[in-house]
Each structure stands twice: as structure tokens, then as C-alpha cells.
C-alpha positions in Angstrom: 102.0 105.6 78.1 98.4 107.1 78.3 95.4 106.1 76.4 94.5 109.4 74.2 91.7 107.9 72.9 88.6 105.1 73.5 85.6 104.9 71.0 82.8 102.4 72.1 80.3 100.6 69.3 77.8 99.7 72.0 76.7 95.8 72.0 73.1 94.6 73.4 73.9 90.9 73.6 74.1 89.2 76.8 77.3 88.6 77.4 79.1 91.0 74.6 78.5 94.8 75.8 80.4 96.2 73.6 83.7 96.6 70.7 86.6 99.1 71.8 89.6 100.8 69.8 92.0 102.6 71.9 94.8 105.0 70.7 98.0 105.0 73.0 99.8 108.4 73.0 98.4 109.6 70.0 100.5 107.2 67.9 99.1 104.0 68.2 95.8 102.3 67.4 94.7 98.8 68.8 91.1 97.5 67.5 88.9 94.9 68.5 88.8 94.8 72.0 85.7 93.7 74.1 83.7 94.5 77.0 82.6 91.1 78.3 79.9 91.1 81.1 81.0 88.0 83.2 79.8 86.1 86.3 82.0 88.3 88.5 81.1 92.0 87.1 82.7 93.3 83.7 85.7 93.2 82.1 87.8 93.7 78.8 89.0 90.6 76.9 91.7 91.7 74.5 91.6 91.2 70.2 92.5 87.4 69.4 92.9 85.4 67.0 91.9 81.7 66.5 94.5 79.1 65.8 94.5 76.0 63.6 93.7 74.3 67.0 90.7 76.0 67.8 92.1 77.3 70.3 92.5 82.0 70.9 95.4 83.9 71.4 95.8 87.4 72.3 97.0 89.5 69.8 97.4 92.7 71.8 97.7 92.7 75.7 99.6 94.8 78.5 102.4 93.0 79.7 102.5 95.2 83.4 99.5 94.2 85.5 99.0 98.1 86.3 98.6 98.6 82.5 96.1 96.0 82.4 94.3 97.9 85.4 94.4 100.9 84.1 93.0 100.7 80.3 90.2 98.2 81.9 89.3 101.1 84.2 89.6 103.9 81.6 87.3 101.4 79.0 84.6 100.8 82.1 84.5 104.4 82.7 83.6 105.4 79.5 81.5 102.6 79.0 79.3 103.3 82.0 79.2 107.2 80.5 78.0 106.1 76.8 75.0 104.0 78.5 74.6 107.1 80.9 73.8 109.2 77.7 72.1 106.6 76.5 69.6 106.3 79.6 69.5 110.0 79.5 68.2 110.7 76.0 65.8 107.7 76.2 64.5 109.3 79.7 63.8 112.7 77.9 62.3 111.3 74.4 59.8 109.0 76.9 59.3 112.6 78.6 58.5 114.5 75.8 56.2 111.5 73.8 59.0 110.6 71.2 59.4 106.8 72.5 
């Protein structure tokens, strides 16, 4: 299965980086994902839903620990190059007087 596609709505809160939808092969969409920056570096906490307990459940979440690996790695990577644009264009509007 490969991840054909990863769009990033960027997130400045503390924690909450940002929201991720993924397309496996072309075929299949899964929204609502989230990059989380945690205690121990980042990571992506899969779409939930609450339960009459209060309690979350996954909705949507790789059963094979090498899947898991994998998209997590694919959705950092792309993370890190959206803020690399990011820090880019800021750099170069600061440099020419437009910040």
C-alpha cells in the first residue's frame, strides 16, 4: 500500500502542529489525522471519535507496526518541508522589507 498523497493544514498551537489527510493508492482517503508535538519529539495521533464514556477511539489506524512507521515518517517529512517553505518565504519577505 503506498501513501499517494499527504496535504498538511498547518496548526500553531502548542501542542497541535498540525491536521493531515492521506490518500492510500490513489483510491482511498482518510481525514483528520494529527501531528501532536509530545514530551518525547512528534508524532501522529490517528482520527477518533469520543464515546458516550468520554473516553476516544481510533477510527482509522495501521494494524502492521511497519505501516504505522512508515506513514508517521512520510507525514513528518512533509511536515518538516511545509515549515521549511514556510521559514524560507518569511526569511526572504524580512529580506526584501515585506515583514
Amino acid at each position: 500500500m503506498e501513501i499517494t498523497e499527504i496535504k498538511i493544514s498547518l496548526n500553531n498551537d502548542e501542542k497541535l502542529k498540525g491536521f493531515v489527510n492521506i490518500v492510500l493508492d490513489d483510491l482511498f482517503v482518510v481525514r483528520g489525522l494529527k501531528i501532536i508535538r509530545g514530551m518525547k519529539g512528534y508524532f501522529i495521533a490517528m482520527p477518533t471519535r469520543r464515546l458516550k464514556d468520554g473516553s476516544f477511539r481510533d477510527i482509522a489506524h495501521p494494524i502492521k507496526s511497519d505501516f504505522r512507521t512508515k506513514l508517521e515518517k512520510a507525514i513528518l517529512d512533509k511536515y518538516r518541508e511545509e515549515i521549511s517553505k514556510i521559514q524560507e518565504n518569511s526569511s526572504a519577505f524580512i529580506e526584501y522589507g515585506i515583514l
